[in-house]
N, C-alpha and C positions, 0 to 999 in steps of 0.2 A: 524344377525343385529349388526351394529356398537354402539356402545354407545354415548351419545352427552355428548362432555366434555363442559366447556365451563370455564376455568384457566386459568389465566396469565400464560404467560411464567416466567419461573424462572431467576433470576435476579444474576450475575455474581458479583454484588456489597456485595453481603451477604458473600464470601468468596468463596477461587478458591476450594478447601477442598470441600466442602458443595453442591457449585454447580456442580462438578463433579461428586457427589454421586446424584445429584437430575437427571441429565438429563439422567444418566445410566438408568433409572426406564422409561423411554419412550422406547418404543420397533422399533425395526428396521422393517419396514414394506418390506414385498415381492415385488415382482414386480405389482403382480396381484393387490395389496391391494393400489400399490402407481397410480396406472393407474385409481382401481376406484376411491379413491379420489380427484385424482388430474381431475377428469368427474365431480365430483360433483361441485369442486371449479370453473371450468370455466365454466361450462353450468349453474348452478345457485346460485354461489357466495356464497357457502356454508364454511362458516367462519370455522365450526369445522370442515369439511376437509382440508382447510387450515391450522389450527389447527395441525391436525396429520399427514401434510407433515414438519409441520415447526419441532415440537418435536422431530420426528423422524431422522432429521439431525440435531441438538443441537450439539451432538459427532464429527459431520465432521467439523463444524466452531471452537469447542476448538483445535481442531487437529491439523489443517492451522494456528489457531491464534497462537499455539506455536512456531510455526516456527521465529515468529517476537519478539521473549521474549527479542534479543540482540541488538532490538532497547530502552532497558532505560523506555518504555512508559510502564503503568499499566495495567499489563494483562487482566484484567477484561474490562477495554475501548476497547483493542482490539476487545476481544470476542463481546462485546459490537457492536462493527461496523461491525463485520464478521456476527451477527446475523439480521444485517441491512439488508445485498448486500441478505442471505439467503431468508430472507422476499420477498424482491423483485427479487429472480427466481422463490417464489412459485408464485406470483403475474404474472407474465410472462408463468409460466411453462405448453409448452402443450405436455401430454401424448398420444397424436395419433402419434406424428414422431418417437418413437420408443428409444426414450433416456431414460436414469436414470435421477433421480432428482438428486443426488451424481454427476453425469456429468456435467451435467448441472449449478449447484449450484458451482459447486467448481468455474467459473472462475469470478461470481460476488461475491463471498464471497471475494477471494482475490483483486479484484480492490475497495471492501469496505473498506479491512484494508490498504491497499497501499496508496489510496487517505488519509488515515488518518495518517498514518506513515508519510507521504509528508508534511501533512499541523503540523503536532506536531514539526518536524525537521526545519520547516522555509527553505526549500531547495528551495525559488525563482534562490537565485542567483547561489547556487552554484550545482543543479540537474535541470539545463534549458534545458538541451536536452539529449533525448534518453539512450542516450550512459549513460550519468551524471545517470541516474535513472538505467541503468542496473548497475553499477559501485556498486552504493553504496546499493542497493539489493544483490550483488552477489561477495563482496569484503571477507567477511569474510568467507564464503564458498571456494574459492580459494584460501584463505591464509590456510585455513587448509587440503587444498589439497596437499599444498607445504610446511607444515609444520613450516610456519611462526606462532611465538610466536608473543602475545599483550604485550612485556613486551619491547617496545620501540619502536623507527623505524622500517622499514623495510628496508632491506641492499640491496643495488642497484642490486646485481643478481636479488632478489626477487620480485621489482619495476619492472624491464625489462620483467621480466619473466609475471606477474600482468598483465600488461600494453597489451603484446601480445594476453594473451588468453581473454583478455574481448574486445581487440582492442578500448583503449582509451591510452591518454597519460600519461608519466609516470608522470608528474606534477600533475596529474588528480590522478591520485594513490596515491600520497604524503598525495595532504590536505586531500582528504577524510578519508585515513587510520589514521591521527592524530583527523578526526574530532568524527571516528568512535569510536576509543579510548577514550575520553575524556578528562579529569585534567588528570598528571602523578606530581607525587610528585618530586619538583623542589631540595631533596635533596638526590631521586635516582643517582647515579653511571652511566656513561656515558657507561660504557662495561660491568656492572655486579664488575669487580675486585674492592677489598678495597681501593685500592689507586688510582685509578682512579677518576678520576674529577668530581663533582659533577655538574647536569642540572644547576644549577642555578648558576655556574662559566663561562656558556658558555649562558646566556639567555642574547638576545639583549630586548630591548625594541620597538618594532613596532607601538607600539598607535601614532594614529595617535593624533594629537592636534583637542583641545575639539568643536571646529566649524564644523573641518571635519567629526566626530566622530558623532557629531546631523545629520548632514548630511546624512551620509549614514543610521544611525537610521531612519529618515523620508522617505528616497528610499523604506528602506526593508517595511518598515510599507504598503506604498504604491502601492508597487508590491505584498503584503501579503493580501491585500485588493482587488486588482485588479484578484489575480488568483482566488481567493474565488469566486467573479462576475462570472467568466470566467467559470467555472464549472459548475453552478448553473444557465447559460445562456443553456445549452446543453438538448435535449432531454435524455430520459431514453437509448432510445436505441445509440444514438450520446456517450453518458456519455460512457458506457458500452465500444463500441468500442472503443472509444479514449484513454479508462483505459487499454481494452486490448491491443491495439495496440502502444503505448507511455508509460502505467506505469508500465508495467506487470514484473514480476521477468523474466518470458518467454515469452516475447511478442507473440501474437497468431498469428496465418496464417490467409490470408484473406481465404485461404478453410476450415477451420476451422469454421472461424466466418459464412461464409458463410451454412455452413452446419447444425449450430444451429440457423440462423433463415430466412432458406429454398429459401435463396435469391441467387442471382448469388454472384460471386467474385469481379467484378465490379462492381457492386452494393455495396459492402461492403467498396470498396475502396473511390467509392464517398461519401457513406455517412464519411468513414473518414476524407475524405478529407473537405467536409463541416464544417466538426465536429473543425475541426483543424481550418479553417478559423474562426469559430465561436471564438473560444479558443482567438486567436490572433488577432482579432476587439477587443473581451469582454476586455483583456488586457488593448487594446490601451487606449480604452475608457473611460475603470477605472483611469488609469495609468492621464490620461488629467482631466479629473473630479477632483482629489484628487490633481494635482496640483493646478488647479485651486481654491480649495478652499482655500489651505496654502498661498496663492499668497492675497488672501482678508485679 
């Protein structure tokens, strides 16, 4: 017989230390043991088998959420929304098609932290498409393939080279990589040598003048509001698709998608394809509403 637990999960805000040592003490369940709980959970909503499917993978959402440590954002949040997307594969997860929950789980944990890594960066404008969202997922991975250093630019071999294996443009390689970088100290050294020129002998000034500057503040505001809509318009399974197929680090196969939830391929295509229209009404609609208010 199983024991009834009935604890909070433990909480990633008490310290990364602490809570790494709390969720080691959940034990890794067999296959046998994940099959009958996850029977118990769907046939009669039995919370503490949910309970010890969520526990039980604690370990795989800190795993994946390290991955994202050199997005700047607080690891604990991460974990935080990784333990979210978790929640809702156990909430979904059926143990007759013959998957792991670990399979399974892994591709909504990661469209939980990706949607959240997206909405912290403010990438309306500058990760609108596809490509934009692999780019700045898979930039720094590739620079350390090719042995580009963070300690300045990237030098135009290394741009060209960027630009070809993600197949976006080298423009596209520029900003990001300065965006991904952050401040650099304006009295670094242009090539490393002492006598070399200092950034801030060669810094033009780009601001735009103070009207234009509200300007685009009031844009992003309202494209930041409009994509939030846009998401939160989509079904659970539309959401899921859309993440994996638009935000994903490896965008998933429609046989893939298809194979986790027992539907044709075309069928996966339509629903993304719906998914996507939804996405881009919810925009629109936002995007007109919020002018319309600034406009009274």
């Amino acid at each position: 017989m199983y024991q009834t637990v009935s604890q909070p999960l433990p909480s990633a805000a008490s310290g990364l230390t602490h809570y790494l040592a709390q969720i080691r003490k959940f034990p890794v369940l067999t296959q046998e043991e994940e099959t009958h709980f996850g029977r118990r959970w769907r046939q009669h909503s039995d919370r503490d088998a949910a309970y010890r499917l969520v526990t039980s993978h604690l370990r795989l959402v800190a795993k994946i959420a390290m991955r994202y440590r050199g997005y700047g954002l607080p690891v604990a949040d991460i974990i935080s929304e990784g333990n979210i997307g978790l929640m809702q594969a156990v909430r979904r997860f059926d143990p007759e098609r013959g998957i792991r929950l670990s399979t399974y789980a892994t591709w909504w944990i990661k469209a939980a932290i990706q949607e959240y890594v997206l909405r912290s960066w403010s990438l309306v404008k500058i990760a609108a498409t596809s490509a934009q969202k692999k780019l700045f997922f898979k930039l720094r991975r590739t620079k350390s393939a090719i042995s580009a250093l963070d300690d300045g630019d990237l030098r135009p071999d290394q741009v060209k080279t960027i630009s070809e294996r993600l197949k976006v443009s080298e423009r596209e390689v520029v900003a990001m990589d300065r965006r991904l970088r952050g401040d650099i100290s304006l009295n670094a050294r242009t090539d490393g040598a002492p006598d070399a020129a200092e950034a801030l002998e060669r810094l033009v000034d780009p601001s735009p003048c103070h009207d234009v500057a509200l300007a685009d503040d009031e844009e992003l505001s309202r494209r930041r509001s409009a994509l939030k809509a846009a998401i939160q318009s989509l079904s659970p399974r539309e959401r899921h698709i859309f993440s994996e197929r638009y935000l994903s680090e490896a965008p998933a196969t429609l046989e893939t998608l298809a194979a986790e939830y027992g539907i044709s391929r075309e069928r996966i295509r339509q629903i993304e394809l719906r998914a996507f229209q939804k996405v881009k009404s919810a925009m629109q609609e936002g995007e007109t509403y919020q002018k319309q208010r600034a406009a009274k």
